[in-house]
TIKOLKE-425485 format. One record per atom (N, C-alpha, C, O): residue in three letters; y, z, x. Coordinates in steps of 0.05 Angstrom, whole numbers, padded with zeros to 5 digits, always signed. Atoms other than C-alpha are relative to their C-alpha. Layout:
ALAYZX;...
//
This chain:
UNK-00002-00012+00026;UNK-01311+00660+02202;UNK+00027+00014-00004;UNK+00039+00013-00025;UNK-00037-00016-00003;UNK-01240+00700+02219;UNK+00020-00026-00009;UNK+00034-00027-00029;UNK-00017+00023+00006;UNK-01207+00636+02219;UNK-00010-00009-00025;UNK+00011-00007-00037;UNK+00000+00003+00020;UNK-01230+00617+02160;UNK+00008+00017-00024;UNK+00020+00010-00044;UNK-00014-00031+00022;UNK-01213+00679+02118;UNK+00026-00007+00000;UNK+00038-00013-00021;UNK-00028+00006-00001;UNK-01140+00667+02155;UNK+00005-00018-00019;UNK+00023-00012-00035;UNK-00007+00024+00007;UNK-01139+00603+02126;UNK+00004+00001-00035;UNK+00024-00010-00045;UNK-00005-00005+00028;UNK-01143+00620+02052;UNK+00015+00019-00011;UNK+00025+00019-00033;UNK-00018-00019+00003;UNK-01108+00681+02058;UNK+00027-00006+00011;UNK+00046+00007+00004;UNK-00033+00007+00004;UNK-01045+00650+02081;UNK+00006-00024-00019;UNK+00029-00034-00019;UNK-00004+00017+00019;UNK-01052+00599+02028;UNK+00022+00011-00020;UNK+00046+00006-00024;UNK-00019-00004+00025;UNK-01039+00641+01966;UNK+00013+00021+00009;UNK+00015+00038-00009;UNK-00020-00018+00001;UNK-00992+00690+02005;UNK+00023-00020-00003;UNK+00045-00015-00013;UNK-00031+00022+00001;UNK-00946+00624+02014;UNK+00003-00011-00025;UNK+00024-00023-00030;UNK+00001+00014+00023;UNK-00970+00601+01941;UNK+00017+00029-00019;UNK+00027+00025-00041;UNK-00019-00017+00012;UNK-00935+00672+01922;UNK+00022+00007+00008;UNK+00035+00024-00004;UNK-00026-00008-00010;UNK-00878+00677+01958;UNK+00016-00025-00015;UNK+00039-00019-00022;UNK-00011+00018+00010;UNK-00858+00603+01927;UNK+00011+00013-00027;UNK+00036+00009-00028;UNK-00011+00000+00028;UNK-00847+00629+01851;UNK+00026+00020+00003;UNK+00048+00022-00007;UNK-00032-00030+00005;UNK-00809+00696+01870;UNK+00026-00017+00008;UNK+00045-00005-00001;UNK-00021+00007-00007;UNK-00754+00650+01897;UNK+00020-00012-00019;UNK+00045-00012-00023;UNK-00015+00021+00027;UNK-00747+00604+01836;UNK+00008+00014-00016;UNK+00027+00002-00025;UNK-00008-00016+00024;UNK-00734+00658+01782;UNK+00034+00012+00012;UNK+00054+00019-00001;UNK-00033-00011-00010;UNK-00673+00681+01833;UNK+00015-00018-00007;UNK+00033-00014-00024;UNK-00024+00021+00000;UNK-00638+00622+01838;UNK+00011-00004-00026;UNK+00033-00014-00030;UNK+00001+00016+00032;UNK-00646+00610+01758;UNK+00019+00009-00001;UNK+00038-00006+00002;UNK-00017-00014+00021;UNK-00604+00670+01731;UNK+00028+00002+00017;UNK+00051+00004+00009;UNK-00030+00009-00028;UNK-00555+00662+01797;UNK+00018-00013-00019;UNK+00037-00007-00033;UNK-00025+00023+00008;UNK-00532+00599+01781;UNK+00010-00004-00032;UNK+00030-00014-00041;UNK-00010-00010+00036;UNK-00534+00619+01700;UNK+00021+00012+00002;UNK+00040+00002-00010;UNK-00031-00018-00002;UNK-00479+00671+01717;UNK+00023-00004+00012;UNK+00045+00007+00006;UNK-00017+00014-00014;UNK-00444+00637+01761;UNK+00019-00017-00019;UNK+00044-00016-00015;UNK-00018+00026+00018;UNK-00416+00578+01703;UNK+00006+00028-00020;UNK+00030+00024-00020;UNK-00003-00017+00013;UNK-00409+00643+01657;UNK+00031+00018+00008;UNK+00051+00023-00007;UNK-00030-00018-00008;UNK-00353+00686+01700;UNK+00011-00024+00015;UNK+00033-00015+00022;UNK-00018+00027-00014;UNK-00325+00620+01734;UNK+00008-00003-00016;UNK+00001+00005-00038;UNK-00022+00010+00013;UNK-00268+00589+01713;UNK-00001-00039+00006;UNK+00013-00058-00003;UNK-00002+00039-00001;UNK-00297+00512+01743;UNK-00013-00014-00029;UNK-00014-00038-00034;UNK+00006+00017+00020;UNK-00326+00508+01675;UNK+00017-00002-00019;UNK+00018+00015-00037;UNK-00028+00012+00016;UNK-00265+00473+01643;UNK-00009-00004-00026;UNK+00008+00003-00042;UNK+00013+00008+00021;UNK-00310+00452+01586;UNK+00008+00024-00024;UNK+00023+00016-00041;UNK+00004-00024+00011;UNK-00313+00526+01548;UNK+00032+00009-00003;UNK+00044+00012-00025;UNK-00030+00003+00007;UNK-00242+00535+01563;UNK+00015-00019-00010;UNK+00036-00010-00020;UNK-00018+00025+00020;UNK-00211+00474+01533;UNK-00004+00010-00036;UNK+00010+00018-00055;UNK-00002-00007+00040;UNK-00232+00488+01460;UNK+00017+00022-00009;UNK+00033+00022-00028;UNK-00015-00028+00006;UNK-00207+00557+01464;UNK+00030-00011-00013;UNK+00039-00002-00034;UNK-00033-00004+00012;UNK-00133+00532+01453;UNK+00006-00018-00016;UNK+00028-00015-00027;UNK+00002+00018+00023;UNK-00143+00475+01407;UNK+00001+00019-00025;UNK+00018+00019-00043;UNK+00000-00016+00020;UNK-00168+00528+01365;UNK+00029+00023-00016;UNK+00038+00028-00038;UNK-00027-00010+00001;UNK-00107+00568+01373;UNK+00024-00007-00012;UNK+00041+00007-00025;UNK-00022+00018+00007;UNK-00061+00515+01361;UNK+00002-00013-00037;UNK+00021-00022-00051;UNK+00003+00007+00030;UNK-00097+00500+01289;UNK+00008+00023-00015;UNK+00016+00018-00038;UNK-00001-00034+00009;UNK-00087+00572+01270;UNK+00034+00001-00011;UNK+00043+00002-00033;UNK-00028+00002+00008;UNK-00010+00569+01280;UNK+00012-00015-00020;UNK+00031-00009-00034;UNK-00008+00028+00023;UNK-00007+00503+01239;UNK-00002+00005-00020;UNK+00013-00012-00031;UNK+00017-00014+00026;UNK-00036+00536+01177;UNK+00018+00013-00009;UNK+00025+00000-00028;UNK-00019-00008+00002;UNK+00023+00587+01170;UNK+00023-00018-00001;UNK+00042-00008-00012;UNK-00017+00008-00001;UNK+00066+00541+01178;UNK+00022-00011-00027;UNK+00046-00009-00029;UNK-00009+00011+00037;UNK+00076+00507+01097;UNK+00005+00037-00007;UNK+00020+00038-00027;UNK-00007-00022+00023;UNK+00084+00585+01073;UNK+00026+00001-00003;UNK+00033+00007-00026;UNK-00021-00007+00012;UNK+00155+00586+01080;UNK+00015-00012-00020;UNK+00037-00006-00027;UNK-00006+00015+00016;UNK+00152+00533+01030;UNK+00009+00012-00035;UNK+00012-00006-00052;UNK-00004+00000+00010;UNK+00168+00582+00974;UNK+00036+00006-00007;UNK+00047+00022-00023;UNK-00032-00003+00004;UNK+00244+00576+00978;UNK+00010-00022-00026;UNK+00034-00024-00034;UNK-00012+00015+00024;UNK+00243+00525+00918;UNK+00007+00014-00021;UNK+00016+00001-00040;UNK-00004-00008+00024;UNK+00250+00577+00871;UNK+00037+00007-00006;UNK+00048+00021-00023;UNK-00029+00003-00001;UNK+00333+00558+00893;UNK+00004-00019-00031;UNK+00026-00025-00041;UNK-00014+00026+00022;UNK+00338+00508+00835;UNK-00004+00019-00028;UNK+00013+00011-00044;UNK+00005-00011+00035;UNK+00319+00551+00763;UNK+00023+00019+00002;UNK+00027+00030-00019;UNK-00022-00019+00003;UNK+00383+00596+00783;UNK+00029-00021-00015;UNK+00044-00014-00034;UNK-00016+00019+00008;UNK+00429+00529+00775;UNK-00005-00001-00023;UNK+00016+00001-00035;UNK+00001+00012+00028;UNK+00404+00512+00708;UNK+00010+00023-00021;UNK+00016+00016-00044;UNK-00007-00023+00028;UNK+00422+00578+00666;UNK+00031+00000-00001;UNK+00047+00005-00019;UNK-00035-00010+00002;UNK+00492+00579+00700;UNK+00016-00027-00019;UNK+00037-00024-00032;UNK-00018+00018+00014;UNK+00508+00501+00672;UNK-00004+00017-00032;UNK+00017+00022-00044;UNK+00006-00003+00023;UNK+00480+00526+00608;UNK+00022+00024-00008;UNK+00037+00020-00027;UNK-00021-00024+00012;UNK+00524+00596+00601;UNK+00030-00011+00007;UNK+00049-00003-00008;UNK-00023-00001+00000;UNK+00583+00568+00631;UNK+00012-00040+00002;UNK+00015-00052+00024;UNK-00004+00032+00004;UNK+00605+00486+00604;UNK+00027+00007+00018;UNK+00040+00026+00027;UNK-00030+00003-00025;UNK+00662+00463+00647;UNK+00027-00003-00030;UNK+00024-00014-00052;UNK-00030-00010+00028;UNK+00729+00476+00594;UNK+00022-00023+00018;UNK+00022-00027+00042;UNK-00010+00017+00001;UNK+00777+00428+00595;UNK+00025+00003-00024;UNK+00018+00000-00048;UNK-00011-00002+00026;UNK+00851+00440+00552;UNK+00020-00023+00014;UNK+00027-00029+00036;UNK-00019+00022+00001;UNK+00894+00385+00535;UNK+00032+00021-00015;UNK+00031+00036-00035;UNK-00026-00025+00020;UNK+00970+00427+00513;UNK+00003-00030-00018;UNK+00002-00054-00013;UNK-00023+00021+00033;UNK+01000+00390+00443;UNK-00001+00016-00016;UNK-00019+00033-00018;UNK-00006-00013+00026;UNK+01026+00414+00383;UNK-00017+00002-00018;UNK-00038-00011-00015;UNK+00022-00001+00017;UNK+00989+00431+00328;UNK-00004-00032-00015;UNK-00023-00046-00022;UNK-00007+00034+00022;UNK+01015+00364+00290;UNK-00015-00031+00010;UNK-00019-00053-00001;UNK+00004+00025-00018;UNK+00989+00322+00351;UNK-00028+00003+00015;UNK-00040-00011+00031;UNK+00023+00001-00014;UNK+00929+00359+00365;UNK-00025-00019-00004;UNK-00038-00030+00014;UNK+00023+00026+00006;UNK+00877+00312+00320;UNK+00004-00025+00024;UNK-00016-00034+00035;UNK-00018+00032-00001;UNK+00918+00249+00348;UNK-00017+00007+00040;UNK-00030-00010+00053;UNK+00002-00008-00031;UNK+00905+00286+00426;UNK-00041+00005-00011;UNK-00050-00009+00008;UNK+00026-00003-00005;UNK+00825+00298+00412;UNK-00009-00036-00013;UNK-00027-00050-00004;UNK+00018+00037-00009;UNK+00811+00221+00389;UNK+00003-00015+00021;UNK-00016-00028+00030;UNK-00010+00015-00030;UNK+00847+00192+00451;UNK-00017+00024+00013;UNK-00019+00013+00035;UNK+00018-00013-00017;UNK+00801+00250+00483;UNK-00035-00016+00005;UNK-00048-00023+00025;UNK+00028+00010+00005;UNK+00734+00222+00444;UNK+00002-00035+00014;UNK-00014-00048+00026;UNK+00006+00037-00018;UNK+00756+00146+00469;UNK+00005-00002+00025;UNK+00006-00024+00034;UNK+00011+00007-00031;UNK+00756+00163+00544;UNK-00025+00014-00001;UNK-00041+00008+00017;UNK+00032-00010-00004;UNK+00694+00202+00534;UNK-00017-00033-00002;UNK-00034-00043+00012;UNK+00033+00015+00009;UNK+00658+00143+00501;UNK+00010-00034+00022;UNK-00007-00051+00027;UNK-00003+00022-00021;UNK+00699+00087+00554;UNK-00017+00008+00027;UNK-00026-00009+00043;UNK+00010-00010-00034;UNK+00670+00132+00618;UNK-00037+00000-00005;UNK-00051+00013+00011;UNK+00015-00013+00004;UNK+00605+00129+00586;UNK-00023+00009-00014;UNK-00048+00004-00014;UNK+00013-00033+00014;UNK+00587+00189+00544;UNK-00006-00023-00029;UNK+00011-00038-00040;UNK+00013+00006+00032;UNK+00534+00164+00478;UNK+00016+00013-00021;UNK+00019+00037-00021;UNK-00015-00020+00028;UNK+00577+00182+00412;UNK-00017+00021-00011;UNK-00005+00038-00023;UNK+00025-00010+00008;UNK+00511+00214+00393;UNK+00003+00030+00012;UNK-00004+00050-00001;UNK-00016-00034-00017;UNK+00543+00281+00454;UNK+00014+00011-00007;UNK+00016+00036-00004;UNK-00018-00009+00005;UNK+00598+00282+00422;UNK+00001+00020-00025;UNK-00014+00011-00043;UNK-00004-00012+00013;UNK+00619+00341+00375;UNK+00032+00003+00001;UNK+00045+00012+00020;UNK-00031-00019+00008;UNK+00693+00354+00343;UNK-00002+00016-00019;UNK-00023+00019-00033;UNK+00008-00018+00008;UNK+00710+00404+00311;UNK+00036+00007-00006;UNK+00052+00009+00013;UNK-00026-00006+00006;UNK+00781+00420+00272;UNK+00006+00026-00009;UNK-00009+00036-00026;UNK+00002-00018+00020;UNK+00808+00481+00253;UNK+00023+00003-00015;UNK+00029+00026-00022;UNK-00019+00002+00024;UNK+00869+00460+00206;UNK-00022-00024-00017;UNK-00045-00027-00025;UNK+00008+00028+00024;UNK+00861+00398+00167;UNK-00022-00016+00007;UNK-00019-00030+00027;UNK+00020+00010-00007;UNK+00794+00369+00169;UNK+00003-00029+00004;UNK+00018-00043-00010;UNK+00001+00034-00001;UNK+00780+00294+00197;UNK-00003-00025-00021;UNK-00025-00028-00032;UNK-00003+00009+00013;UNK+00795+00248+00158;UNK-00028-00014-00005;UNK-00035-00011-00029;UNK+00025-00001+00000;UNK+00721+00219+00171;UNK-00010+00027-00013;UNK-00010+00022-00037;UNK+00004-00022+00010;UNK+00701+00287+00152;UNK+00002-00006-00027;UNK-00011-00024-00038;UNK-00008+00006+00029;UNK+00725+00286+00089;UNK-00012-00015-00018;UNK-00024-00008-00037;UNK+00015+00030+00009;UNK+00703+00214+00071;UNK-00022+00013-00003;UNK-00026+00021-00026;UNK+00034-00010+00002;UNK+00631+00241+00080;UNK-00011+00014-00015;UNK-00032+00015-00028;UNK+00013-00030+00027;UNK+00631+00301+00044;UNK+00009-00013-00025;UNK-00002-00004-00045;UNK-00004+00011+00033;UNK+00654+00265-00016;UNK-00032-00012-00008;UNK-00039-00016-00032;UNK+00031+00020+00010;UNK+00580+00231-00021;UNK-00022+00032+00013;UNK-00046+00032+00017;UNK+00016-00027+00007;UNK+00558+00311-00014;UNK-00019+00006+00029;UNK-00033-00009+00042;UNK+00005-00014-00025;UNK+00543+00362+00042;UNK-00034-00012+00008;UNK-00042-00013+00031;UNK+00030+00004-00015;UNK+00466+00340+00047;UNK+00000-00025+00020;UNK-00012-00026+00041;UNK-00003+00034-00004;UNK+00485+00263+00059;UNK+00021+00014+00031;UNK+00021+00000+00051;UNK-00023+00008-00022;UNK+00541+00289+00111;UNK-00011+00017+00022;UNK-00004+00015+00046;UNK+00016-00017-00030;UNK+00495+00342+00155;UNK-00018-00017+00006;UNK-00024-00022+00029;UNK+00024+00022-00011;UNK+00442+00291+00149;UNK+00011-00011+00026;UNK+00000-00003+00047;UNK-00010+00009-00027;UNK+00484+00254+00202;UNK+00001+00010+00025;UNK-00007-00004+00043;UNK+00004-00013-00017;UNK+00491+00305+00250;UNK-00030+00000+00011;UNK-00036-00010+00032;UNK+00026-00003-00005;UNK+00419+00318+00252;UNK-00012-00029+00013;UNK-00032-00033+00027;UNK+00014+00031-00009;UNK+00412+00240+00265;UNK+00009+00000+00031;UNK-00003-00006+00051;UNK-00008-00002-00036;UNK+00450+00248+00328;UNK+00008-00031+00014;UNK+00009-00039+00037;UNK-00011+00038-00006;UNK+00475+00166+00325;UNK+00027+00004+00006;UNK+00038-00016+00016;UNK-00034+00006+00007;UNK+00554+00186+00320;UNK+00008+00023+00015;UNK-00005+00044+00018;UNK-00012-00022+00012;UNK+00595+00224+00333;UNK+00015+00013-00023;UNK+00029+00003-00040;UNK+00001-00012+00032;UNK+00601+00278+00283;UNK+00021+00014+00013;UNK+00026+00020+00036;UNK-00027-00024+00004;UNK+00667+00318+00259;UNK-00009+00011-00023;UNK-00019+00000-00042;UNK-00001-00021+00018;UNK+00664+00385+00224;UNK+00020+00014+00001;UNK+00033+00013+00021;UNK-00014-00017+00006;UNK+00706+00432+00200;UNK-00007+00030+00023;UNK-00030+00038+00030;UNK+00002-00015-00017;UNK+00721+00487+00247;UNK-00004+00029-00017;UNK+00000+00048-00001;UNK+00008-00014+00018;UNK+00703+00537+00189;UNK-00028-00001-00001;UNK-00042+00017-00010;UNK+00037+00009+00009;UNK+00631+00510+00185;UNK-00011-00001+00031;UNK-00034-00009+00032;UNK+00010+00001-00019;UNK+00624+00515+00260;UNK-00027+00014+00008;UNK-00040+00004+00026;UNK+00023-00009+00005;UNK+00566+00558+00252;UNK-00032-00023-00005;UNK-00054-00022+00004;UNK+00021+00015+00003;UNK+00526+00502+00226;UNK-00005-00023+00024;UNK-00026-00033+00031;UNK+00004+00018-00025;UNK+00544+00457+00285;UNK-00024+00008+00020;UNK-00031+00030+00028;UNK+00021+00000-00021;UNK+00490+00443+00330;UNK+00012-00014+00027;UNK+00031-00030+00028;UNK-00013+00002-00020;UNK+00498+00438+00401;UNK+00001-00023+00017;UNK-00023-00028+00016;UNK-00014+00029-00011;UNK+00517+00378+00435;UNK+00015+00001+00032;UNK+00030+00020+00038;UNK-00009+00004-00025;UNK+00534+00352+00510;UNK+00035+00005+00010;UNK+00046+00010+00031;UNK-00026+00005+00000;UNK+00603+00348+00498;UNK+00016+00006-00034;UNK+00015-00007-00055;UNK-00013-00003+00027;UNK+00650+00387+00446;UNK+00033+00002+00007;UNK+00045+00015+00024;UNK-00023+00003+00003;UNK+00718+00368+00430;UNK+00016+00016-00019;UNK+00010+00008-00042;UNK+00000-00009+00019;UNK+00757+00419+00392;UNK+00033+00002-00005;UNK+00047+00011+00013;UNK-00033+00014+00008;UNK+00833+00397+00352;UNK+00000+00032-00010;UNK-00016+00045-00023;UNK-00022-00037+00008;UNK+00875+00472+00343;UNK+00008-00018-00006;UNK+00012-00036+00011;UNK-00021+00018+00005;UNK+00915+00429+00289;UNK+00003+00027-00025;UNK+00006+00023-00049;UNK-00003-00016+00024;UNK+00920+00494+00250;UNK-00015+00031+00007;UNK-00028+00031+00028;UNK+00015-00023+00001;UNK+00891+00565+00244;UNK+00014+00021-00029;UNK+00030+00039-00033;UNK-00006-00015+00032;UNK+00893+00587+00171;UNK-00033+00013+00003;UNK-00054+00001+00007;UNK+00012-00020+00004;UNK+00857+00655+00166;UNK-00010+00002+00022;UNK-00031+00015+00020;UNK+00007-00012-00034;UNK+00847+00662+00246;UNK-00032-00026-00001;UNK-00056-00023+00005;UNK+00025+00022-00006;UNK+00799+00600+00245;UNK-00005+00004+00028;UNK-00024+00016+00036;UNK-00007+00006-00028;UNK+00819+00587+00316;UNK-00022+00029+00025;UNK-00040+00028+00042;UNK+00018-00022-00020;UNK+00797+00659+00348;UNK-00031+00002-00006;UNK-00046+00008+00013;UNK+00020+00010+00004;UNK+00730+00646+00306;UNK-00018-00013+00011;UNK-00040-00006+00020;UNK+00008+00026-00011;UNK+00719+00579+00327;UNK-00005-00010+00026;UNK-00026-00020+00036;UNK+00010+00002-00035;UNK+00728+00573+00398;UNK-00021+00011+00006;UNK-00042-00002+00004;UNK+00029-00013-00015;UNK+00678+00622+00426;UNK-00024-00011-00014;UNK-00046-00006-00004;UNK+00028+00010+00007;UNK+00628+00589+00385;UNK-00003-00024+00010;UNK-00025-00033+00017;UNK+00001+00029-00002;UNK+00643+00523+00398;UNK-00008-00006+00036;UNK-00020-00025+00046;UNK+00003-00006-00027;UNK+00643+00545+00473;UNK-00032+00002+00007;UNK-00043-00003+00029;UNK+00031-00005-00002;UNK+00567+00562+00458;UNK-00008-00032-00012;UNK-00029-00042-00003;UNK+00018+00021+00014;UNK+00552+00498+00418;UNK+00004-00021+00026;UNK-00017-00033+00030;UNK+00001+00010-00024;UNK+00575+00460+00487;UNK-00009+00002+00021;UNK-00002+00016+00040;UNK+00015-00006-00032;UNK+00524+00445+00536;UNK+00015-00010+00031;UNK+00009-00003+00054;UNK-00012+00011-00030;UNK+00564+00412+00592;UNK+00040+00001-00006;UNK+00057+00013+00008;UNK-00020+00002-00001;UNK+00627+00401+00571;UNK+00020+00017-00027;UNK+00009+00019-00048;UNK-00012-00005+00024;UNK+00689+00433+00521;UNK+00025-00013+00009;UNK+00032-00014+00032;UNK-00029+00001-00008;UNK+00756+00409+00518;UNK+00009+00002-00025;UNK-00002+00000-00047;UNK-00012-00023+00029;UNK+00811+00440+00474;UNK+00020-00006-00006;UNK+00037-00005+00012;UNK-00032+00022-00002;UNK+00871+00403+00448;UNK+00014+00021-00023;UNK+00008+00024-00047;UNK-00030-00010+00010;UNK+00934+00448+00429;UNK+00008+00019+00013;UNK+00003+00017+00037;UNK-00015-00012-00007;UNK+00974+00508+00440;UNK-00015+00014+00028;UNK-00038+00023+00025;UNK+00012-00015-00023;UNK+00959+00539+00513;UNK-00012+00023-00009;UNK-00036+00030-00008;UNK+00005-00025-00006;UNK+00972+00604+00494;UNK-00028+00008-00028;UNK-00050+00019-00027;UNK+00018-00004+00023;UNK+00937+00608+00427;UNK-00025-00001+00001;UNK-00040+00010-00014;UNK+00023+00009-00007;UNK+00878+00574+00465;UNK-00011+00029+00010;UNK-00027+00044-00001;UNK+00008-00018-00017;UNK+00874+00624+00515;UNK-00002+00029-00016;UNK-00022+00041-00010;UNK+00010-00024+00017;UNK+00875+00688+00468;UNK-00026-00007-00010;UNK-00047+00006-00009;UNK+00033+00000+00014;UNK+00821+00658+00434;UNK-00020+00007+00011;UNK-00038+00023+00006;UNK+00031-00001-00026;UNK+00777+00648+00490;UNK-00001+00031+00011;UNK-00022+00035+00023;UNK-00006-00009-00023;UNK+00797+00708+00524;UNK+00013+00005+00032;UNK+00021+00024+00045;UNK-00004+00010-00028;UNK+00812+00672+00589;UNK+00019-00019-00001;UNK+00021-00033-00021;UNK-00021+00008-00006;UNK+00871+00642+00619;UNK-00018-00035+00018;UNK-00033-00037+00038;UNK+00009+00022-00010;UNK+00854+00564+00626;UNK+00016-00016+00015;UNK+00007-00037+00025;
//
């Protein structure tokens, strides 16, 4: 009867000593891949992640295009000037041989603006005989080039390219005329006669 008692009583002492062992080993080897460094797996992503992060920043310094809207105001305030020297007598004669390398290199007659301030173009003239509505009409069409009187420069509208004949300055046309004509030219002016007479007008030594 001893021996038999033994017999069941070292059963479930060895059937309890089995589980306490297994719950050790579990959280062991759990902690173990946790503070180790052999699990490469966990560390690899880490710097992928990293590396997308940087990339992201990277397009911001893309707002440096706001370099190009500074160029456009300066063609607009300041056309490139251009003086041809001749006499007053020779200045018409020096701005058509101006308008026929503009329109050989080019330039639509439609850019062109002249602009006299003695004796008006003989075109000029012609036109207004069939009356100022009939002869601004043209301008406004923008097919030709148009000549006005450098007295009426006010009504000129502005144009790529203005050509302007000093073949005269009765009643200070000339100091008038220029600085406006300088505004009615988007890209280009050029100025056919006396240097100096030019340059008072403008202000500036060309």
């Amino acid at each position: 009867m001893h021996e038999s008692a033994q017999g069941p009583r070292v059963a479930p002492a060895a059937g309890r000593t089995a589980p306490t062992p297994r719950p050790v080993p579990g959280p062991r080897s759990a902690a173990t891949p946790r503070p180790g460094r052999p699990g490469p797996g966990p560390a690899r992503p880490t710097p992928p992640a990293q590396r997308a992060q940087p990339a992201q920043p990277a397009p911001a310094p893309v707002p440096a295009a706001p370099k190009s809207p500074p160029s456009g105001p300066e063609n607009r305030s300041a056309p490139q000037l251009q003086l041809i020297p001749a006499p007053a007598d020779g200045a018409l004669d020096a701005a058509e041989e101006a308008v026929d390398l503009l329109l050989e290199s080019g330039r639509a007659p439609g850019d062109i603006l002249v602009l006299t301030t003695g004796q008006q173009h003989p075109w000029a003239a012609h036109e207004l005989s069939f009356g100022e509505a009939a002869y601004w009409a043209q301008q406004d069409a923008g097919d030709d080039v148009f000549f006005a009187d450098g007295s009426a420069v006010d009504r000129a509208k502005p144009r790529p390219v203005v050509v302007v004949a000093v073949n005269g300055d009765a009643d200070g046309t000339v100091a008038r005329a220029l600085p406006v004509a300088r505004d009615r030219a988007d890209a280009l002016l050029i100025v056919c006669g006396d240097p100096q007479t030019i340059n008072s007008a403008l202000g500036a030594g060309v």
